[in-house]
C-alpha positions in Angstrom: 10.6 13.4 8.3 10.0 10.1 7.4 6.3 8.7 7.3 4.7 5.3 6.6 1.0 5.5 6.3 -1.8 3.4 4.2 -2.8 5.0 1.1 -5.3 4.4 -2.0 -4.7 3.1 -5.5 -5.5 6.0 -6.6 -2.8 7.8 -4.8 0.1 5.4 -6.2 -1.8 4.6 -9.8 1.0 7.0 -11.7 3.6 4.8 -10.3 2.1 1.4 -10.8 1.5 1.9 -14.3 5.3 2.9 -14.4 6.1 -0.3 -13.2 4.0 -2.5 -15.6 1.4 -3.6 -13.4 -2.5 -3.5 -14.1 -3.9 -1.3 -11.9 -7.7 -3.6 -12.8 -6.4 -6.7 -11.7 -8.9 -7.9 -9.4 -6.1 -9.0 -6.7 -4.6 -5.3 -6.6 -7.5 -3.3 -6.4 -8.7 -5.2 -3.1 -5.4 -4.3 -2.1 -4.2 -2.1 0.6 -0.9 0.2 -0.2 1.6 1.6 2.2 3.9 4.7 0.8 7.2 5.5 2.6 7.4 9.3 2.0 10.9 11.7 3.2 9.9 15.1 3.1 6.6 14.6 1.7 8.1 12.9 -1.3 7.1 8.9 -2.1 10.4 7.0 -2.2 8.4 3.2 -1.8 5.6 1.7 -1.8 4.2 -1.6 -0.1 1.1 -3.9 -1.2 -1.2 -5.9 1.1 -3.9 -8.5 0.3 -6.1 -10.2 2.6 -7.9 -13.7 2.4 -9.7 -13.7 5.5 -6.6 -14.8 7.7 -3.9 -14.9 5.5 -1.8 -11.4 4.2 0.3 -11.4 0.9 2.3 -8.5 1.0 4.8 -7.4 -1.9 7.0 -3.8 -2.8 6.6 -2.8 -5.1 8.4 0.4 -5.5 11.7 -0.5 -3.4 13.1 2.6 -1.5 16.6 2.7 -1.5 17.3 3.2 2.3 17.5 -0.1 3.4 16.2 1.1 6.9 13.5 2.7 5.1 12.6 -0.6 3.4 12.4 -2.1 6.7 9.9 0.3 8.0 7.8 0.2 5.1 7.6 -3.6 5.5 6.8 -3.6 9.3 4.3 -1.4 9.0 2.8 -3.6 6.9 3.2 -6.3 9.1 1.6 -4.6 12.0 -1.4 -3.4 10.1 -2.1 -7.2 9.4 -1.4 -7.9 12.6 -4.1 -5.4 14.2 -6.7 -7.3 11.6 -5.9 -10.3 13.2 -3.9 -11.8 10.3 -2.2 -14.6 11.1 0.3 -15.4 8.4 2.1 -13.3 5.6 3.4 -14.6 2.3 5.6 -13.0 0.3 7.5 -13.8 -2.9 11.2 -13.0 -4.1 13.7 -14.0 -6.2 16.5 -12.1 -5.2 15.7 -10.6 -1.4 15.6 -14.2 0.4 17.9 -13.1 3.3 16.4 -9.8 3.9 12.9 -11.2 4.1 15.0 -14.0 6.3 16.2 -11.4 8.4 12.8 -10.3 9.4 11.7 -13.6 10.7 10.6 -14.8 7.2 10.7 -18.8 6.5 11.2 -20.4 3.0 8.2 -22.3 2.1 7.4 -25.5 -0.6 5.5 -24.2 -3.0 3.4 -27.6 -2.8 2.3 -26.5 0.9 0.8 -23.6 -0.3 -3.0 -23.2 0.4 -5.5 -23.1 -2.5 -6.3 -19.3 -1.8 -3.0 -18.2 -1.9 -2.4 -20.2 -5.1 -5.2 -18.3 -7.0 -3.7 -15.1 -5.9 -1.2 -12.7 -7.0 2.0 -14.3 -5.3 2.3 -17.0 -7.5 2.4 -15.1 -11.0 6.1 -15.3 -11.3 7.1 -19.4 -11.1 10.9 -18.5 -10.0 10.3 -16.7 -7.5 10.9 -18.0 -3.5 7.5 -18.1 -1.6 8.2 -17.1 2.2 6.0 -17.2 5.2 6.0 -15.4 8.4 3.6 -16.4 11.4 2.4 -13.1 13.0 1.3 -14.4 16.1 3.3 -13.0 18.7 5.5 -11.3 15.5 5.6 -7.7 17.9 6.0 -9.0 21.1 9.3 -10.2 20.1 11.9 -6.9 20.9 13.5 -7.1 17.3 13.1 -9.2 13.9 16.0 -7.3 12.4 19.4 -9.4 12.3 22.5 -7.4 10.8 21.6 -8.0 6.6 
């Protein structure tokens, strides 16, 4: 069975320092995760930061199921959406047309609002910043084109 569900850092720390990242920074402990678990196994995990309005969401343990990935993702989504967040930023530098494919928009990096400057997305300076606009996002009947 396959189960997305929020989680604490606590829960993923083992994992995150596997993957390099400080567990103190300031911007992942007022995170939210997400784990994707098969069988009661954790195969990904997703991150989510909120600034008032405004999500940045990242994965940062990539399942390899791309179906699985998509799940992880939307549930995301839809637990910024029930927090009445309006907009979600992402980085990437090499999933542009999967994030694309979920409704995703590429976005100047000089339209980016001062928050979102300041926060974790825009530690890597190669990466592709993305917006999506959640208003509305689930009352569309699919955001998933054939990637």
């Amino acid at each position: 069975m396959i189960v997305f569900r929020p989680t604490k850092i606590n829960d993923v720390e083992d994992i995150l320092e596997k993957q390099n990242i400080n567990i103190n920074d300031r911007n992942f402990l007022d995170s939210i995760f997400f784990a994707a678990e098969v069988d009661n196994k954790l195969i990904g995990i997703g991150r989510l930061e909120m600034l008032n309005n405004i999500g940045i969401i990242s994965v940062i343990l990539k399942p390899t199921e791309h179906d699985i990935l998509i799940g992880l993702i939307k549930s995301i989504l839809n637990y910024a959406d029930r927090r009445n967040i309006k907009r979600i930023y992402t980085s990437t530098s090499d999933c542009i047309e999967f994030y694309k494919s979920l409704g995703f928009n590429i976005i100047c990096k000089e339209l980016i609002e001062d928050r979102i400057k300041k926060s974790s997305l825009a530690k890597n300076k190669n990466d592709t910043i993305m917006v999506l606009n959640l208003t509305g996002y689930f009352d569309k009947p699919c955001h998933c084109k054939n990637t």
